[in-house]
C-alpha positions in Angstrom: 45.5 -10.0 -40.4 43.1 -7.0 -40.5 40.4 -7.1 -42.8 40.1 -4.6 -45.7 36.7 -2.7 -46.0 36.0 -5.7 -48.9 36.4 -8.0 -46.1 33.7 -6.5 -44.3 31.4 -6.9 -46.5 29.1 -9.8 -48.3 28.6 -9.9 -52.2 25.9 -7.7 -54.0 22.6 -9.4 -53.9 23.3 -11.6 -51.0 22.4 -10.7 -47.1 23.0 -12.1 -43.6 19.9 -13.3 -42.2 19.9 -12.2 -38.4 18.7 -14.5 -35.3 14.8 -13.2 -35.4 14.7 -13.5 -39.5 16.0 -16.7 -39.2 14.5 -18.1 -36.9 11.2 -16.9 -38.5 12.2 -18.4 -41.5 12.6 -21.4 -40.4 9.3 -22.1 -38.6 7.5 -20.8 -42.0 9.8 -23.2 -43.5 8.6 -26.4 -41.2 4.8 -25.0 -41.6 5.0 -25.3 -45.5 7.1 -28.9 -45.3 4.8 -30.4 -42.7 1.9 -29.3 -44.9 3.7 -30.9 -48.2 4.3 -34.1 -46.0 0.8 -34.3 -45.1 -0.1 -34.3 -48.9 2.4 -37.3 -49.6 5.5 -35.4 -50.8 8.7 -36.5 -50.2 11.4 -34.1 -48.9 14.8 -34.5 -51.4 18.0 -32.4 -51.7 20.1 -31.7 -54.8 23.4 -30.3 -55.1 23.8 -26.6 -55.0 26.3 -27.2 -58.1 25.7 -28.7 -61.0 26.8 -29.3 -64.2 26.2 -26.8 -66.8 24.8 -29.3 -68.9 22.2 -29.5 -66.7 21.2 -26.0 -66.3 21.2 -25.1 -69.7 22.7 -21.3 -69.7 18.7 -21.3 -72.2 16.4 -22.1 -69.0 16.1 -18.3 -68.4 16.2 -16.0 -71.3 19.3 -14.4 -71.0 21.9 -15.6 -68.9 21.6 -15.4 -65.2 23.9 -18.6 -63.9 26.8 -18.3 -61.5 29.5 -20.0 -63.5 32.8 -21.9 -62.8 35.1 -24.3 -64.3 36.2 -27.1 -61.8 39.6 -29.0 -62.0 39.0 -31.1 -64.6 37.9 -28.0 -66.8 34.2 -29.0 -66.5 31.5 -25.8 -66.8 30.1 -25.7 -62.9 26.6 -23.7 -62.5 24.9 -22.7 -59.1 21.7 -23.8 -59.6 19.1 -20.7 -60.4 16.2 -22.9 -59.2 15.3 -26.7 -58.2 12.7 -27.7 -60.9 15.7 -28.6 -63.2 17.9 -30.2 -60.6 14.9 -32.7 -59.6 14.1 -33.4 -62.9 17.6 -35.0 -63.7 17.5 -36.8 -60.5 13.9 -38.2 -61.2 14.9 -38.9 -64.6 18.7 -40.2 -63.5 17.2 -41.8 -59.6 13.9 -42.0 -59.5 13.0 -43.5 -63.2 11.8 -46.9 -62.0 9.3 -45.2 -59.3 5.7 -45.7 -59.7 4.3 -42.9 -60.6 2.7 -40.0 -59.9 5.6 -38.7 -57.7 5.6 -36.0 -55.1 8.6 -34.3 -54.3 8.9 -31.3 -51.9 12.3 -29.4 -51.2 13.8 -26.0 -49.3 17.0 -24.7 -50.1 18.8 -22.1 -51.8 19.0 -20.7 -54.9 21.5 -18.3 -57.3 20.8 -15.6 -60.0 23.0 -13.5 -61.1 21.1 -10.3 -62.5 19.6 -6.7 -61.6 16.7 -7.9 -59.0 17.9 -7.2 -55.6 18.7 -10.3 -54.2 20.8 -12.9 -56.4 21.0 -15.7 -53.4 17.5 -16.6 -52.0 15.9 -19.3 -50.1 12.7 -21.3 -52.0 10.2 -24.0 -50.4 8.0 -25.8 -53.2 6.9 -29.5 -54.7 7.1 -31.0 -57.6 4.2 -33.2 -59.1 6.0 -36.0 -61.8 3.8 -38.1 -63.6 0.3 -36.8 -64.2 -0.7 -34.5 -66.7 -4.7 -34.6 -65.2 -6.4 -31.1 -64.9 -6.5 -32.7 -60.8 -2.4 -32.3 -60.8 -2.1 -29.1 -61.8 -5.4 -27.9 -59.3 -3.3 -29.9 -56.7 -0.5 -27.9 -56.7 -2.6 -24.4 -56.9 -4.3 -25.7 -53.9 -0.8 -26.6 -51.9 0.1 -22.7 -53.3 -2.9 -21.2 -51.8 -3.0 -23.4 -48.5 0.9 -23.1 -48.3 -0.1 -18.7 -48.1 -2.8 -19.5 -45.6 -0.6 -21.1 -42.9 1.3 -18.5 -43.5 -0.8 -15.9 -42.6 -0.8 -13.9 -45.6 -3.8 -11.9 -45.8 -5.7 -10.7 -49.0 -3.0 -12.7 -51.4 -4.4 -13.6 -54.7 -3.9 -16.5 -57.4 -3.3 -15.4 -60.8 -4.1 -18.0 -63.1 -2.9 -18.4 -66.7 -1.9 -20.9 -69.8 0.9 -20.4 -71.9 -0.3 -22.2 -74.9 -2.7 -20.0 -75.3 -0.2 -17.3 -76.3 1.8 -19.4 -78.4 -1.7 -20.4 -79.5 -2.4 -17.1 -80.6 1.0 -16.2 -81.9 1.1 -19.4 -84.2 -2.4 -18.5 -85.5 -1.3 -14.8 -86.8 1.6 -16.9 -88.6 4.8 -16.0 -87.1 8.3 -17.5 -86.7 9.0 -19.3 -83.6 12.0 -17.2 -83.0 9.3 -14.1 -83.5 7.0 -15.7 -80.7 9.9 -16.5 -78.2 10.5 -12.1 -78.4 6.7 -11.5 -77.9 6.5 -13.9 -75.2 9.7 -12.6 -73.2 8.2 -8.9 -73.1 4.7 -10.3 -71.9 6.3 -11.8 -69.1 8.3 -9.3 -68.3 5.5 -6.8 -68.8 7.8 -4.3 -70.9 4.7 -3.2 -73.1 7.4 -0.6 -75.1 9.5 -3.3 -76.0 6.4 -5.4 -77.2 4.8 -2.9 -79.2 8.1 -2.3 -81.2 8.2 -6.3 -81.4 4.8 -6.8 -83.0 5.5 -3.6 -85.2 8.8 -5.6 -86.4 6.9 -9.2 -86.7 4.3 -6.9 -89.8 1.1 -8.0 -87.5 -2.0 -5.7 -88.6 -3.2 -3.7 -86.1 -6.0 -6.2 -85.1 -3.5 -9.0 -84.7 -1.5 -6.5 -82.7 -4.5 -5.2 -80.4 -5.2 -9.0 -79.5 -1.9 -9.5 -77.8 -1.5 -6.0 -76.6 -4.7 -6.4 -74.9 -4.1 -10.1 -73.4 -2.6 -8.8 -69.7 -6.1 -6.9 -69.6 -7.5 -10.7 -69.6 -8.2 -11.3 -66.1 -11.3 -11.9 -63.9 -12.9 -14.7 -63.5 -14.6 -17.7 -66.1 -16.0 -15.2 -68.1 -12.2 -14.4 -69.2 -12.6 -17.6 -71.2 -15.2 -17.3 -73.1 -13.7 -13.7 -74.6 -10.3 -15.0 -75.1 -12.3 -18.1 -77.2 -14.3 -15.5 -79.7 -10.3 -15.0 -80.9 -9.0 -19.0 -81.2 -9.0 -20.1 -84.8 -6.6 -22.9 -83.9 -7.1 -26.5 -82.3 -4.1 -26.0 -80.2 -5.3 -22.9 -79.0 -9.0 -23.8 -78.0 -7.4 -27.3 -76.3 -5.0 -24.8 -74.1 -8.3 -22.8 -73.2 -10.4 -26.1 -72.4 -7.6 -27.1 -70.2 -7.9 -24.1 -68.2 -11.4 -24.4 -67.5 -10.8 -28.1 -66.6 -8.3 -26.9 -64.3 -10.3 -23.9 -62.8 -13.4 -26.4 -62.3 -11.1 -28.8 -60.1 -10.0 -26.0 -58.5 -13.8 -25.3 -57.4 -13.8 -29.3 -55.9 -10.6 -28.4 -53.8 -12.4 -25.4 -52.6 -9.9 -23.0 -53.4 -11.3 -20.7 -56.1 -12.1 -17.9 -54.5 -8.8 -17.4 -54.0 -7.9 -18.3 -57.8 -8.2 -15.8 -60.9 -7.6 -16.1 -63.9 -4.6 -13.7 -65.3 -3.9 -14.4 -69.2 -1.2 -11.6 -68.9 0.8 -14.5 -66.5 3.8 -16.4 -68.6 6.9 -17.7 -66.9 10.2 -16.4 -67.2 11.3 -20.1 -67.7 11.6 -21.5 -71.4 11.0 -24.6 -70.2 6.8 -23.8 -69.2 4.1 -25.8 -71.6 0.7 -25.3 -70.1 -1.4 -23.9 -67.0 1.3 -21.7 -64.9 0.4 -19.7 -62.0 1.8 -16.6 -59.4 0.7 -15.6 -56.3 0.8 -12.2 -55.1 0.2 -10.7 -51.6 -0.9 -6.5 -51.3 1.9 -4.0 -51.2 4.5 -6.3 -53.3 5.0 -6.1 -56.6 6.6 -9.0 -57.6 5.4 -12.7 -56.9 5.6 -14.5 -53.8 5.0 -17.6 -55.7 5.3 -18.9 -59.0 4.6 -21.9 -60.3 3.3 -23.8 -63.6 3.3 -27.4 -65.5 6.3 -28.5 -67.5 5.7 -31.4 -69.4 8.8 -31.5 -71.8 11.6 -30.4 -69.4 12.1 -34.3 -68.1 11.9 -35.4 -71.6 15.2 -34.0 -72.4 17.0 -36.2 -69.3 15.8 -38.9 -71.5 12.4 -39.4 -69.3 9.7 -38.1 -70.9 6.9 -37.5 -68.3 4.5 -34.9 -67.6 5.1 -32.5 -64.4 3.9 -29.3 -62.7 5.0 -28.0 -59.2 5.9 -24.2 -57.5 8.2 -22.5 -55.4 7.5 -19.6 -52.9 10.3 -17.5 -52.2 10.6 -17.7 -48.8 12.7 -13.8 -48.7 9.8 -12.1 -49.8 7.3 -13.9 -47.6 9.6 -13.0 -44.4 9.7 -9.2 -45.5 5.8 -8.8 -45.9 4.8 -10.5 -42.6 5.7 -9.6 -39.2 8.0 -11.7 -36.7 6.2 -13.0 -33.9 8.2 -12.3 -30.5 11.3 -14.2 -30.2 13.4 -15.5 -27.6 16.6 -17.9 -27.9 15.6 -19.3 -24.7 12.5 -19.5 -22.5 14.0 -20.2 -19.4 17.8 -18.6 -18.1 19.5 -20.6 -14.8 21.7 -18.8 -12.8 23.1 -19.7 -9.3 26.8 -20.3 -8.1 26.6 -24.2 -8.3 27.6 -24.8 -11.8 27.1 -28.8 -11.8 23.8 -28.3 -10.1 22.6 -25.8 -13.0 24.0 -28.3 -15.8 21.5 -30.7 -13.8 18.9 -28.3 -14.1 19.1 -27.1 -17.6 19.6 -30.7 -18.4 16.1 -31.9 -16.8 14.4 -29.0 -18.2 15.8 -30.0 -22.1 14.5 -32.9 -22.0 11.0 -31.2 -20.8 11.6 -29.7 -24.1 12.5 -26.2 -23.0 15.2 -24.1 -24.3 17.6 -23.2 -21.2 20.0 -20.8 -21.2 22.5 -21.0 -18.4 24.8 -17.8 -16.6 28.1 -18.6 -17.4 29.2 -16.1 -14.1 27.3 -15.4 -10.8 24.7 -13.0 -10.9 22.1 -11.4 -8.3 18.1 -11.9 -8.9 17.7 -8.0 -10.2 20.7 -8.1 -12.8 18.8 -11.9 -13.6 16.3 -10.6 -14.7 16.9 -7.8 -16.1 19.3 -9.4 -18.5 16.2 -12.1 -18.6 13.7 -8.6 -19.8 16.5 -7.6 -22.5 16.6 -11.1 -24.5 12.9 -11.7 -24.1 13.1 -14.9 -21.4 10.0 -15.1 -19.7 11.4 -17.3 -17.0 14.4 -17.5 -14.3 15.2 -19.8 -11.8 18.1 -19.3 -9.5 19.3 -22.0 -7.7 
């Protein structure tokens, strides 16, 4: 039966990937899990469904979950990233492991929303176990090596801690509930909505200039020693001691010129307790990576245990760098012996070529000029 124009089409926010994007995906893809490997993390897989219980419809302030009921009446969820789906399985698999662990993963992920694309493709690792300044300057280093075999040029590490908001916030005395609001329109960088926030929360207009002015917190070191003339809290000095332990280790791995410190950066995830991190590459203006520690998320699978990782989304990457030639096949057979080309292409697979061969008889100059159109640089006739 004919195909309506509905049937011709694929869902809002999702694309088909053609043979070049693909195929330039996937060799970023190996690139970024060969490097992971070489670091000691171990590849894993979860379910693109899970439970809604699992991804609680909370993870993301307001709800962006693909939803379904299964057979049995049981709320379904496409999963709208993998952080959550490997904490149940460490907490539920992996709970007798010694620890730390390092976990890496590619796959896809699902968001329903506004953004552009609501199905994407994300490589990253997970760090369980440690909650040392050297975890979390592990995983920044992975983030920034990850972009360098990549080939991204001029990207930059924005470095931040969330505590030290909800530092700040629980010095000036407000309601949690007050502080979750504030903290939403930081990360989202809505700066209308956060004014009319801290106008609703009765801050002064001091309180209010110090967390109106934290996104102009960037640079380097010298970042921290401002935002610490403002702590009058433990909690909130300890979160800016931990970022300088962090962004000294990050100095040992070498990495810190490509590191700064952002205190404007906060996660969209609830589920984000200390140092989190995004990188950005010239010309796009949202993340190709982001990243940060979790340490309660596990605890509510029953396993509490400190953890940090990252994930780069591998869409964005493709659509900033550019495809280096490509070719299905490097060598095309042609000839009117069709056994003795299976021979061939056969002895030049296991040579480790890809072979390509004419399925009808062709002369040398249509050979190679079909050879010229799909990019095979080689033909042999027999």
């Amino acid at each position: 039966m004919k195909r309506n124009t509905l049937g011709l089409q694929v869902p809002v926010g999702t694309a088909d990937i053609l043979p070049q994007d693909q195929a330039f995906m996937r060799q970023l893809e190996r690139g970024f899990l060969d490097l992971f490997v070489k670091w000691a993390y171990e590849e894993v897989s979860t379910p693109a469904l899970e439970y809604l219980a699992v991804i609680n419809p909370q993870i993301e302030k307001g709800d962006s979950l693909y939803k379904f009921f299964d057979r049995e009446g049981n709320i379904l969820a496409l999963r709208p990233e993998l952080t959550t789906p490997i904490a149940r399985m460490v907490a539920t698999r992996l709970k007798g492991s010694a620890l730390p662990l390092r976990l890496c993963y590619a796959a896809e992920v699902f968001r329903y929303g506004t953004s552009a694309r609501r199905e994407f493709r994300q490589a990253g690792v997970e760090l369980v176990g440690s909650s040392s300044p050297a975890a979390d300057a592990e995983v920044i280093t992975l983030a920034v090596d990850a972009l360098r075999g990549a080939q991204v040029n001029d990207f930059q590490i924005n470095l931040g801690q969330i505590e030290i908001i909800r530092g700040l916030i629980s010095d000036m005395g407000l309601k949690p509930e007050t502080g979750l609001v504030i903290e939403d329109c930081l990360a989202r960088k809505d700066f209308v909505a956060l004014e009319l926030a801290l106008i609703e929360a009765g801050l002064t207009q001091s309180q209010s200039e110090v967390i109106m002015s934290l996104p102009s917190f960037h640079g380097g070191e010298e970042v921290l020693d401002r935002v610490e003339k403002l702590a009058e809290s433990p909690r909130t000095l300890a979160a800016i001691n931990n970022l300088r332990e962090v962004y000294a280790a990050l100095d040992l791995f070498g990495v810190r010129r490509e590191v700064g410190i952002d205190l404007g950066v906060l996660r969209g995830f609830d589920y984000y307790t200390g140092v989190v991190f995004e990188g950005y590459a010239p010309g796009l203006g949202f993340p190709l990576i982001e990243g940060g520690r979790y340490d309660g998320l596990l605890g509510n699978f029953g396993f509490d245990c400190p953890a940090t990782g990252f994930a780069v989304n591998m869409e964005r990457l493709v659509s900033i760098l550019t495809p280096p030639s490509y070719s299905a096949a490097q060598v095309l057979v042609t000839g009117r012996d069709m056994q003795a080309m299976i021979e061939r292409a056969r002895a030049l697979r296991a040579q480790g070529l890809s072979v390509e061969i004419a399925l009808e008889p062709i002369d040398a100059a249509a050979a190679k000029q079909y050879a010229d159109s799909k990019g095979i640089a080689r033909v042999e006739t027999l």
